[in-house]
N, C-alpha and C positions, 0 to 999 in steps of 0.2 A: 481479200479480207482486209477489212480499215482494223485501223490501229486504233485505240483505245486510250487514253490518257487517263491516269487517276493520279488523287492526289496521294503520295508516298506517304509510311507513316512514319518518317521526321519534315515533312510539310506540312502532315495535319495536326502534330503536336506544335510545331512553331505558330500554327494558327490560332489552335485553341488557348495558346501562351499567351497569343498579342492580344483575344478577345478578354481573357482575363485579366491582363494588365489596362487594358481600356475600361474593362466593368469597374474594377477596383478605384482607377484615378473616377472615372463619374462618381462611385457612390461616396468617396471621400468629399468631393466637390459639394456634392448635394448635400452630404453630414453636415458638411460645414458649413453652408446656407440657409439650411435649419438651425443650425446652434447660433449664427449670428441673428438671425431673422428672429429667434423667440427671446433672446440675449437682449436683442432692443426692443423689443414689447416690453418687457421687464423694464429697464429702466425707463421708458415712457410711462411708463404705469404708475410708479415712484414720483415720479414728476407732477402727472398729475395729480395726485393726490397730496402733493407737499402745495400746490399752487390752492386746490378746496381746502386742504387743515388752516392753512394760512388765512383766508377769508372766513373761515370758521372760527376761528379765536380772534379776529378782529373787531368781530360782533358778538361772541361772546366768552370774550377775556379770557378761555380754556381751552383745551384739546379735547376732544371727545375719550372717552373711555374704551381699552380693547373689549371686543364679544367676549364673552364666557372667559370676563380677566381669573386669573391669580395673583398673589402678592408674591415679591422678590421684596427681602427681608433682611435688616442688621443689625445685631443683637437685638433679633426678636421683634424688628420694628419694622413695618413696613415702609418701604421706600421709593418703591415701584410696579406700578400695573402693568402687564403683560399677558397677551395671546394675540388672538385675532383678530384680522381687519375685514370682519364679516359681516354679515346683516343685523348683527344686534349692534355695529358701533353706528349713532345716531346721527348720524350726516347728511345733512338736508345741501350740502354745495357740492355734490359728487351725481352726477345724472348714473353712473354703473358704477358698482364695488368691483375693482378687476379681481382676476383669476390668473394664478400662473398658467402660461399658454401650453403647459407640456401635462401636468401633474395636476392641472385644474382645482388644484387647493389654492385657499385663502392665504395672503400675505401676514407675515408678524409683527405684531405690532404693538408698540411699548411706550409708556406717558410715566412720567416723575410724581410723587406725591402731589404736588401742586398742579398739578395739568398743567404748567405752563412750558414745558419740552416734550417732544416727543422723537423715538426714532421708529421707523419700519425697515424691515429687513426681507430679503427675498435671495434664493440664487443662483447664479450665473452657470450655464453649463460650460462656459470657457471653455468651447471645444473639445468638451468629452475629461474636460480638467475642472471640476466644480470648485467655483470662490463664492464668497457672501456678497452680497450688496446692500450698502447701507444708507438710507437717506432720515434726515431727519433735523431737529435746529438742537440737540440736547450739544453740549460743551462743558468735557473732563474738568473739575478741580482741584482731583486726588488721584492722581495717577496708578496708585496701589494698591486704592480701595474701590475706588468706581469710576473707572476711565469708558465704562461705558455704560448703556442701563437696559441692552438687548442682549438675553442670555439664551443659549441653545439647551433647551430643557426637553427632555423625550417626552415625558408624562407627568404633564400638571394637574391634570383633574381637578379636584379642590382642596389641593394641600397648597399650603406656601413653599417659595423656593428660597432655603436661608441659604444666602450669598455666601457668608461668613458663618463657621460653627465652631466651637471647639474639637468635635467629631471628623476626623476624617475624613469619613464617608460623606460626610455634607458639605465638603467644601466644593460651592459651585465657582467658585472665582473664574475657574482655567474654561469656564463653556464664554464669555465672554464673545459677543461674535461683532469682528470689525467689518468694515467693507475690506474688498480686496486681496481679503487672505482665507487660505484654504483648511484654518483650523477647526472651527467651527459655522455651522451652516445651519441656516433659518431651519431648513428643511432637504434631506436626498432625493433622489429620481427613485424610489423602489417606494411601492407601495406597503406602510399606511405612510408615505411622503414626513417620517418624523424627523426634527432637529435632528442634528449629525456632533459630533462633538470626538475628535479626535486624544481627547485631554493634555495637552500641550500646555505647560509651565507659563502663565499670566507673562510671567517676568518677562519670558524669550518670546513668547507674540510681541509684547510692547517694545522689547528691544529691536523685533524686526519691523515694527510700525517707523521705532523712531528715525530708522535710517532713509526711507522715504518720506517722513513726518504728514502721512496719510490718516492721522487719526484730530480730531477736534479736542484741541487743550484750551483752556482756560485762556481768554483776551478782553475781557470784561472788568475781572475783581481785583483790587490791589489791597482788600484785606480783609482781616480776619472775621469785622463787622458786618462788610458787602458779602461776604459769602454766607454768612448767616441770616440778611435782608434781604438775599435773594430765594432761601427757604432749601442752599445748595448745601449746606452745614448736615452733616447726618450723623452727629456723636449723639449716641442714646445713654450714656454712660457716664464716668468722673476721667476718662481714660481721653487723652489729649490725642488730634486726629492732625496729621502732617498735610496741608495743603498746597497747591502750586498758587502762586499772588506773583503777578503781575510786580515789577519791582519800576515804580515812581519816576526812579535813576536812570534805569539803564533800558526799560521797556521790556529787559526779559523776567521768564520766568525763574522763580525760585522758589524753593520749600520753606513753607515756615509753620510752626507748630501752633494751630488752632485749638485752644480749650473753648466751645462752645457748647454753655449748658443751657436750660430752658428761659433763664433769666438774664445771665451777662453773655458775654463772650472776650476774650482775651487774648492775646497774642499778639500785638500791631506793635 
């Protein structure tokens, strides 16, 4: 009579260990070449469309307008267009409007009273660690009031989003979304794919921006007049607005207090 060999059962558990520990490293490997591989569609994407906006206001001296915009708002004044960069924004230098590669929704997308900045926002699954991604030409000249002009809004429909209120409850300031950082986000991976906004203190974002100084300040204006000729002035009020200006002397910035009403403007 032949003998028989079988596998023992602490052989066949050592086996089924090491196939699982094999399945596990492959499908991380894989996770993670999909999170890299739609990570850089995204910002291709961004790119492209920073290279058509670019060609598009050089011919016609504006940014296009976002699809089905709403206003973002400061005492009460509109200051900023914002939604989507979808088939109602009128773009005749872009052959495809992209799609995020995961979530197949439209990117965000945001223009200054003047159309003459714009940012769009998308973002990053950073390896199963979502951050924002921000491309765009807009450049902060009040660090406290509007260091940026892309805000993570759940549900715009057709109301305004007042930036600033007296109300609590309306203070959008803290949706703020920079590149880079994991406070707020154009949009999450769970469908209806809505802005994400963790509510995190303006202050302490911008405090953690400044130590990488990853966010766009003010290198253009050294005062009080230039920033109100550049249409960057947003006091709707008699209520004096602190600006960062460019300092002449030393090339850095510094705060100086802007009164800029419809007529004059003061502070230099």
């Amino acid at each position: 009579m032949k003998n028989k060999k079988a596998f023992s059962f602490v052989e066949l558990i050592v086996s089924v260990t090491i196939l699982a520990i094999i399945s596990t490293i492959w499908f991380i490997s894989y996770s993670s070449y999909l999170w890299d591989s739609r990570d850089s569609q995204r910002k291709s994407d961004l790119a492209q469309v920073w290279s058509a906006l670019k060609v598009y206001k050089q011919k016609r001296w504006y940014y296009p307008v976002p699809g089905n915009k709403f206003e973002l708002t400061y005492n009460w004044t509109w200051i900023v267009f914002q939604w989507k960069f979808d088939e109602n924004v009128r773009l005749n230098t872009l052959d495809r409007l992209p799609l995020d590669p995961k979530s197949k929704t439209w990117y965000i997308y945001s223009i200054t009273k003047n159309a003459q900045e714009y940012e769009m926002a998308a973002t990053l699954e950073n390896e199963d660690n979502p951050i924002a991604l921000v491309n765009g030409t807009y450049k902060s000249v009040s660090r406290d009031i509007l260091p940026w002009i892309m805000l993570a809004i759940e549900t715009p429909a057709s109301l305004k989003a007042e930036i600033f209120s007296w109300a609590s409850w309306a203070i959008n300031k803290n949706k703020f979304i920079f590149s880079n950082q994991k406070h707020n986000l154009a949009y999450d991976f769970v469908e209806p794919f809505l802005p994400q906004s963790d509510w995190t203190a303006i202050a302490t974002i911008l405090n953690e921006l400044s130590a990488t100084s990853s966010y766009w300040q003010n290198t253009d204006y050294r005062s009080c007049i230039e920033i109100k000729e550049s249409w960057k002035a947003i006091q709707t009020d008699n209520t004096p607005i602190t600006y960062q200006i460019i300092d002449s002397t030393t090339w850095n910035l510094s705060n100086r207090i802007c009164n800029c009403t419809a007529s004059t403007c003061t502070g230099d």
